[in-house]
C-alpha positions, 0 to 999 in steps of 0.5 A: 781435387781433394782425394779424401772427399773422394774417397769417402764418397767412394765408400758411402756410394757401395756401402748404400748399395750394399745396404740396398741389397741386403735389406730389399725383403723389408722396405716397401716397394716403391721405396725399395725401386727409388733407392734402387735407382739413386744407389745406381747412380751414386755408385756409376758416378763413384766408378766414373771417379775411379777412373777420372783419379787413375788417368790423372795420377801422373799429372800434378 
């Protein structure tokens, strides 16, 4: 696995979460829920990545 893609999903996942945060007083709510929600998940799966990258340091 290419750990440059990774990487930069990585950082895509938590930026858009951090983006979700900081901007909840100014998108509507129905909006605001449903990035909510994909953010939840994009940044699980950035976690999930994390781990998986760490238990298959070793093996090459």
């Amino acid at each position: 696995m290419d750990p440059t893609s990774t990487i930069i999903f990585i950082i895509a996942a938590f930026s858009l979460g951090a983006i979700v945060i900081l901007k909840r007083d100014s998108m509507r709510p129905g909006m605001r829920r449903g990035l909510a929600m994909i953010s939840i998940a994009f940044i699980a799966f950035a976690f999930f990545l994390i781990v998986y990258a760490f238990f298959t340091m070793g093996a090459a």
